[in-house]
N, C-alpha and C positions, 0 to 999 in steps of 0.2 A: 423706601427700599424694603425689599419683601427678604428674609431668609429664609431658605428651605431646607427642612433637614430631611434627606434623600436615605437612609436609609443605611445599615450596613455594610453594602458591597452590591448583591443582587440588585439590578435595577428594577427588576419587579416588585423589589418590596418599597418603592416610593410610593406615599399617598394618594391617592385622586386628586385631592387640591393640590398636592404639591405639584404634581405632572401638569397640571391647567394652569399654575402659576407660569413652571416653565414655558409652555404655550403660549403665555400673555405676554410675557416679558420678551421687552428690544434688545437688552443688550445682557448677557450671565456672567458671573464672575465666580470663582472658586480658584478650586488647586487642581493641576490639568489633572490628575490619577480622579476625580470625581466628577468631573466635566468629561470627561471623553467615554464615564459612562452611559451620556444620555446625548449624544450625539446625534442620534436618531431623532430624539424632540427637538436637539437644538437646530438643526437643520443649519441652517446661512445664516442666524443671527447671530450681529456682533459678540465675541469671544473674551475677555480679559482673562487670562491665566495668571494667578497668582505665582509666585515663588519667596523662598526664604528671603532672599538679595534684594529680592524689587516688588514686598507684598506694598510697601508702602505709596510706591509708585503707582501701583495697578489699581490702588483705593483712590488714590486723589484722584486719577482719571477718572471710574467708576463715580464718585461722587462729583464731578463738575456737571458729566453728561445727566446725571441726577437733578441735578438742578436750573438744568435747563427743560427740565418734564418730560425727559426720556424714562421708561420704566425698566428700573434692575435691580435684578433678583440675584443673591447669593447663593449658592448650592453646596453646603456644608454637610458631612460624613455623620452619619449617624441621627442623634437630634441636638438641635444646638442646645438643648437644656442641661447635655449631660456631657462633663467635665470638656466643654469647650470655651468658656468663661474669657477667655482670653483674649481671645479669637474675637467673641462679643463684644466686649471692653473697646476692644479696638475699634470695630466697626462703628460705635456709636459716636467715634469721636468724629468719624468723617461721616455720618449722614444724622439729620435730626431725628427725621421720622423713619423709627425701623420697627416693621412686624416681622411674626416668628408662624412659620409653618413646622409642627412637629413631626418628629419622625422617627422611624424604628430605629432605636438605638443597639449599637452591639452586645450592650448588656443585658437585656431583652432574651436577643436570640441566644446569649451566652446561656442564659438560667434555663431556657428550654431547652438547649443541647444537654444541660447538665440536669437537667429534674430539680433546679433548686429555684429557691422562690424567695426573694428580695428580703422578703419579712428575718430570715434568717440569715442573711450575707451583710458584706459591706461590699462598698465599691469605692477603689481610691485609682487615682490615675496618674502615671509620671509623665505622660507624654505633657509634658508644661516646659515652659518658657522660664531659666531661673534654675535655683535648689530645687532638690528633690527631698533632703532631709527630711522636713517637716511631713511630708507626705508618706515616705517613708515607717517613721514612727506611727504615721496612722497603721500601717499595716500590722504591728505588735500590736496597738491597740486593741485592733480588731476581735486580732487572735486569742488578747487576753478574756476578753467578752465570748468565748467561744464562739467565737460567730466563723465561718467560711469569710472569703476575702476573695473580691473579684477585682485584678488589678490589669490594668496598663499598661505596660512596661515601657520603657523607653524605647523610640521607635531606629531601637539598633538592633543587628544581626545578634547580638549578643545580650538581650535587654533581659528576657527571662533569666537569662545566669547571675546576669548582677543583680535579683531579685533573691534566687538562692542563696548567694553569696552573704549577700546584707543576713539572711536569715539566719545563716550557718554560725555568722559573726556573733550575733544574739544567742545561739542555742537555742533556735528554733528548729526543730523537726518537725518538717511538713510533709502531706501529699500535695503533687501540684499537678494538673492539669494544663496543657497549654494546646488552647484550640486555634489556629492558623487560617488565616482567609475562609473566617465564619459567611454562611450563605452561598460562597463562591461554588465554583466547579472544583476548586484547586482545597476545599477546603482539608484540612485533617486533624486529629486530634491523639495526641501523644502524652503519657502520662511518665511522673516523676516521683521522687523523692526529691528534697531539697541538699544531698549529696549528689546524688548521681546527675541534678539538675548544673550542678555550680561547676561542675566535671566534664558537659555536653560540649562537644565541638561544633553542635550544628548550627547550622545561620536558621534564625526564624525570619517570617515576614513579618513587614514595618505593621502588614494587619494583624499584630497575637493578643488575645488579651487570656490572662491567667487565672485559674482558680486557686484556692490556698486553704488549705485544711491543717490544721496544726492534727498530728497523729496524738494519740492518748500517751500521755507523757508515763504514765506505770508501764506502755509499751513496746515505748522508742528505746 
């Protein structure tokens, strides 16, 4: 079973091999908002769309047809190397042999929207299965390391605020950044404090990922 990691959002930033994988492959499996972006490759081959209720159901199917030497190919957001572990985890319980096509991850395109470059950031992610605590505190961590913080927020309307919020709780004063359907047509990019953040009424999309700059504390 091949996984592919398709890219941010824009379909044109998928791989060559990854695009020829799709090509090759009988049957594709993912989450329909990643799958209905390449519909055009997939043409008329069999479809399994995942969901929350029935991911489990959509793998066991996916893996029988697997083992009957049908070829399928997963089509995963971003690359799977970066903070989709779970997602991984799981797949491996239902197929033996799994390869990894990598792929432009959002954090990627985040640091070149933003002119930052990895060497100096951290990157934590809450979109996970479970607490967030632990992950969480990575984000103090970060910050204590003066480093920038590129985060994930929970993929709710509200996820950037409970971000601020947790900060505010710490007395943390931050600059935030929250860029919105990176790559897309839809994309945009709005900037905060971590007050005027924890304050916002606005709904973000389930696509945000955050930057986080603790302000100079003789500053704030």
């Amino acid at each position: 079973m091949i996984i592919i990691g398709v890219g941010p959002g824009d379909p044109d930033l998928i791989s060559v091999k990854g695009k020829r994988a799709i090509e090759e492959c009988q049957v594709i499996v993912g989450w329909g908002s990643v799958i209905d972006r390449f519909n055009d490759i997939i043409g008329r081959k069999e479809v399994i769309k995942l969901s929350y209720k029935k991911e489990s159901e959509g793998l066991e199917k996916a893996s029988k047809l697997e083992k009957q030497g049908i070829k399928v190919c997963v089509l995963d957001h971003g690359d799977p190397g970066v903070s989709d572990w779970q997602f991984i985890d799981k797949l491996r319980l239902y197929f033996e042999k799994v390869s990894i096509i990598p792929g432009i991850s959002v954090v990627n395109a985040a640091l070149d929207e933003l002119g930052e470059d990895l060497g100096r950031n951290c990157f934590v992610t809450l979109h996970v299965r479970g607490e967030i605590d632990k992950f969480l505190k990575d984000i103090i961590n970060c910050l204590e390391m003066e480093r920038g913080v590129l985060v994930n927020p929970e993929p709710y309307p509200d996820g950037p605020q409970r971000v601020a919020k947790f900060l505010l709780n710490n007395n943390i004063n931050a600059k935030i950044i929250v860029l919105e359907n990176l790559t897309l047509s839809t994309f945009s990019r709005s900037e905060f404090t971590s007050t005027s953040l924890s304050t916002s009424d606005r709904k973000f999309s389930d696509l945000s990922i955050m930057h986080v700059k603790r302000i100079d504390r003789n500053k704030s």
